[in-house]
N, C-alpha and C positions, 0 to 999 in steps of 0.2 A: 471484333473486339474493339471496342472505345479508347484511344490512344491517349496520352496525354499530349496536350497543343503546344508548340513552342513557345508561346507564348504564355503561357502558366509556367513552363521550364524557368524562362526567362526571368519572372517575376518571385518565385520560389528563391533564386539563386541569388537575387538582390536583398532578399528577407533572410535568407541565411549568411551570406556574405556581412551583413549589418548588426545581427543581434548578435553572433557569435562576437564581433566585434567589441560590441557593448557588454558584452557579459562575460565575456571570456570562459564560455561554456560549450559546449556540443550541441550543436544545432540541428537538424534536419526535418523535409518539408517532407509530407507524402501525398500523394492522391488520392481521390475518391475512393480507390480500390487496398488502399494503405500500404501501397507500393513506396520506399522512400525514390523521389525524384530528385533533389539537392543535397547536401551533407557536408560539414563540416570537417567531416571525414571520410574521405573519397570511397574508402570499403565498402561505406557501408549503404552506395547507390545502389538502387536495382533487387533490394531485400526487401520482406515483409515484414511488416513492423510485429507479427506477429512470431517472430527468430524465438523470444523468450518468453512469450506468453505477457497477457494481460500485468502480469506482477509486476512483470519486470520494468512495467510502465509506470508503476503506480506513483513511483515518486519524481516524474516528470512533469516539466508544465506544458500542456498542450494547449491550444490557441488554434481556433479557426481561421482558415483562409478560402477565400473567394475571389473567383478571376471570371466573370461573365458567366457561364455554365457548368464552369468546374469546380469542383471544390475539392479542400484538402485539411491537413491539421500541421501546423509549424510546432514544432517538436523539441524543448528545450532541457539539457539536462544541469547538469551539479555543477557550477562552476569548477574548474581547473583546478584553482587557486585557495579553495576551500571559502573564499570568503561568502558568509552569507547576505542573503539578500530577501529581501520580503518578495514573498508570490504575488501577493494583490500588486508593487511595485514594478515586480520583473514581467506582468503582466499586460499590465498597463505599457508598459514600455515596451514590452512586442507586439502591441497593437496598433502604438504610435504608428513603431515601424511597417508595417501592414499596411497602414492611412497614407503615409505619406510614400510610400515607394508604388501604391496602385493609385495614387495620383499623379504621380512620375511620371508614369508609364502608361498614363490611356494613351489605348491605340488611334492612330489617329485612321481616316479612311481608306490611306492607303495601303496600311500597315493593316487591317480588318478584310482589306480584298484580300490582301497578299497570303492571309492564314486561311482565308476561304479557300482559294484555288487552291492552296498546298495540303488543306484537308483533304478537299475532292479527289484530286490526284494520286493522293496516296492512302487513300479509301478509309482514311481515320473515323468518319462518324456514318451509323448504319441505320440512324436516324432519318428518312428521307424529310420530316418534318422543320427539324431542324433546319437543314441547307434551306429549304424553299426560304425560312425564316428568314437566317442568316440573310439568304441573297436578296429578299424584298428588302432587307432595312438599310442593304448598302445601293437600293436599287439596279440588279443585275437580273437580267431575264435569264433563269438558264431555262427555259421549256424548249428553246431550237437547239436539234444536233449543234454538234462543234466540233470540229477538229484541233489538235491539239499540236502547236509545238513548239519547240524547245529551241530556246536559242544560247548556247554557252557563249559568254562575253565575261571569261572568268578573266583573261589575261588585261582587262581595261578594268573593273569592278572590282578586284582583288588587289592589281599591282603596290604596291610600296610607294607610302606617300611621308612628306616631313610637314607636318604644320602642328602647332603645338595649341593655337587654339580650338581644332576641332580631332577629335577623337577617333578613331580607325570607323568603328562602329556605321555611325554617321554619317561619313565620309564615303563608306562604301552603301548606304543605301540614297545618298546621291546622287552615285554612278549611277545605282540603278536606275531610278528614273527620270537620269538624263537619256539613259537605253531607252526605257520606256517610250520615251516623248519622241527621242526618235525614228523609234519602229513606226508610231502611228501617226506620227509627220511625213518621214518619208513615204509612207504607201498608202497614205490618204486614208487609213484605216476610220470608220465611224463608229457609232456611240456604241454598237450590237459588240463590238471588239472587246474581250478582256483582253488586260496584259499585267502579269502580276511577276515580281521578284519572290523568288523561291529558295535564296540563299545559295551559297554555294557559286554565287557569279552565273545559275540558271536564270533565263526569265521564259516563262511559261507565257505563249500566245495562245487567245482560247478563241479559236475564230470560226463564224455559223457561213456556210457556203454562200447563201443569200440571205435576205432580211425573208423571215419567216421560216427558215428553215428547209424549205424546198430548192431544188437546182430547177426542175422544170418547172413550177411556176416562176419564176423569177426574167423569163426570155420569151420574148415576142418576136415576131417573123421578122422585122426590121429593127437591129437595137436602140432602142431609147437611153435616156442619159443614162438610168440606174444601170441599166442592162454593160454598158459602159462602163461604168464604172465596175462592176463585178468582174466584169474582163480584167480588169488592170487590173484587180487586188488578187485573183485566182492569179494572173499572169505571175504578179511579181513574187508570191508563196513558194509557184511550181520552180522559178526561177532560184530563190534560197536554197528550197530541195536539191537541186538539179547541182548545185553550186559545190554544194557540202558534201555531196555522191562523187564531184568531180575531185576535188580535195582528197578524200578518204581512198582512191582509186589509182592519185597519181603514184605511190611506187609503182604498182602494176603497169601503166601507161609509158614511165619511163622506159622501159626495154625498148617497146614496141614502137615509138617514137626516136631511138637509137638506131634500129634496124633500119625504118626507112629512111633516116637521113643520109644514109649510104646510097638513096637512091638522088638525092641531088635535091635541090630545094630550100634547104636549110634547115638548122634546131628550130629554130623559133615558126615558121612556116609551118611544120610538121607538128609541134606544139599544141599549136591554134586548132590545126586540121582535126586530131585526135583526143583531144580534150573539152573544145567548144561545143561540140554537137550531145556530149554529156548533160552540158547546164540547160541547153535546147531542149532534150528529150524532156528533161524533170519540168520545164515550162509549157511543153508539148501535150506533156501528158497530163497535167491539171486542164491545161484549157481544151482538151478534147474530150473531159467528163461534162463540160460546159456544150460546147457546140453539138450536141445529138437534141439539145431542148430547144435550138433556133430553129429547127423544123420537125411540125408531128410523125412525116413523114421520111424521117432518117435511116440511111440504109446503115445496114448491120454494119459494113466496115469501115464507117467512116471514121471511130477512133484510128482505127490502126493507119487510114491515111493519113489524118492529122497528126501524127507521131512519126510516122515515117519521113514527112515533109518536113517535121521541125529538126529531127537529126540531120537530116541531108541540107536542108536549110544553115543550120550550125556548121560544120562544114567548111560549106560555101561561107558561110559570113568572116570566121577564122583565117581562112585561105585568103580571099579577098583581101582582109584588111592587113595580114603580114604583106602579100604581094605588094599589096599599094606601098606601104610603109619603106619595104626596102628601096623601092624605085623610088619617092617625093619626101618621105622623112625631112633627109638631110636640106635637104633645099625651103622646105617650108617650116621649118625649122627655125631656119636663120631668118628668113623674111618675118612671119608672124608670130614666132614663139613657141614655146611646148605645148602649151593650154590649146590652140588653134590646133595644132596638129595633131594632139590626140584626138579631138571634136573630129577633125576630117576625118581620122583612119577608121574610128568607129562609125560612121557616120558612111563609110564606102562600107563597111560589114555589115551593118544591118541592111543597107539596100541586098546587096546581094542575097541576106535571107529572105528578104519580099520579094525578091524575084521568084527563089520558089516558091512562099507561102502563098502568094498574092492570088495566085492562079487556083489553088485550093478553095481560098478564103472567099473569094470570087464567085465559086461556083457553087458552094455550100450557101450564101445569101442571098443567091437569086437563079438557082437553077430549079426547077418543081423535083427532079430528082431525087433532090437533097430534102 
């Protein structure tokens, strides 16, 4: 069933919001389907204008409205106040309002992605015609797979702000695509990338495994740049996953992390140890759907090696870099500062993970086995 778009919601509510205003009358906008979508009177959302039959209409002024492919009828009744008013006038005048509030309100490009993807996603048009439409005229290819996902950044995009020249509205779709720009700043995401704001502090990633759509065409026996670059973008995906599993998991983790600190070692040690190899697995296991297309001749289990090395890997990297930290912290601390000494301790934990990876990674790029 064909839903009505937030964006005709939006534009309804500004038409009602304004003539009711000027009229001092009962407003309400309806749908295609003569569903009322806005109302003057909050009851009476979600009814069919069809409640008293055609009659009961008769002595309303209704007015067309159009919003790209939707359409509806803005729905005016008796003023309040008894005062009369000429129809051809009051007419005229809701259509002003009409003109002038869907020139307001053209979407701009961003705002026309952002209603696509949140169609798509939540299955509103059953049109397949349409979408192709729709996405050629913002130029978006959807013909490759894509994986989908969701990133809540509600506590940054939502939060409470005071400025009195810009408007909450606004203000929160600036956050978004300051999110936006830096999802696909930071992980070098390219053009094939959607990333669209879905309200609500979501932003919806719509990302295709490789250019074309395939994983195993996309890798050759020795990685070339593209091949490279895939690596890093699958890397840093499975890494968000891995992150947000580890997050959502720590009550449980706490116990377990309590119990072996009785075995010596410390909170923070034990921490690292049992939580790091979480964000490992979820990066382990995206780039081991990748590594079986570096060679045709890939043995069955070399996901499950690849996965297994990046947990035990994580681990070790965790471990590593608390050990380090309690021993040199303090001392390179005081000499180069905070910034250097985090750089170090991370910097001792990911070797430690290539220590185990290395030897994997090694053997699956130039063994004929692999």
């Amino acid at each position: 069933m064909i839903q009505t778009s937030t964006r005709f919601v939006q534009l309804a509510s500004v038409v009602t919001d304004r003539v009711a205003e000027l009229l001092y009358a009962p407003v309400f906008v309806t749908n295609e389907r003569g569903v009322i979508v806005t109302s003057s009177e909050p009851e009476r959302i979600g009814r069919s204008i069809g409640w008293g039959g055609e009659r009961a209409l008769s002595h309303f002024l209704r007015i067309p409205l159009q919003h790209d492919t939707e359409t509806g009828e803005v729905i005016v009744g008796k003023p309040a106040n008894r005062e009369m008013i000429s129809p051809r006038l009051a007419q005229a005048l809701v259509e002003l309002v009409i003109n002038q509030s869907t020139q307001r309100h053209l979407p701009s490009q961003h705002e026309l992605k952002n209603e696509l993807i949140d169609d798509l996603l939540h299955d509103r048009i059953e049109d397949e015609t349409v979408i192709w439409n729709r996405a050629k005229r913002l130029g978006i290819d959807l013909s490759p797979p894509r994986a989908v996902i969701l990133v809540d950044a509600a506590r940054y995009i939502l939060q409470p702000f005071t400025s009195l020249s810009v408007d909450s509205l606004e203000m929160e779709q600036r956050r978004a695509q300051a999110v936006i720009s830096s999802i696909v700043s930071f992980f070098h995401l390219p053009n094939d990338t959607i990333c669209a704001y879905l309200g609500e502090g979501e932003v919806a990633v719509l990302q295709s495994p490789v250019p074309g759509g395939s994983v195993a065409k996309g890798f050759e026996p020795f990685p070339s740049l593209a091949t490279r670059w895939i690596w890093v973008r699958v890397s840093a995906i499975g890494w968000l996953i891995g992150t947000q599993i580890m997050i959502g998991l720590g009550g449980w983790l706490d116990p377990i992390v309590a119990q072996l600190v009785q075995l010596g070692g410390g909170e923070v040690f034990w921490l690292n140890v049992v939580k790091q190899p979480i964000a490992l697995l979820g990066m382990g296991t995206a780039q081991s759907l990748l590594l079986r297309s570096l060679r045709e001749q890939a043995i069955a289990g070399l996901p499950v090696y690849w996965i297994a090395a990046s947990g035990i890997g994580g681990m070790v990297q965790g471990g590593a870099g608390s050990l380090f930290c309690a021993a040199f912290c303090p001392a390179l601390t005081g000499q180069g500062g905070a910034i250097l000494t985090t750089a170090i301790v991370y910097g001792v934990g990911w070797f430690g993970y290539s220590l185990i990876t290395a030897a994997l990674l090694s053997r699956l790029l130039f063994s004929r086995r692999f």
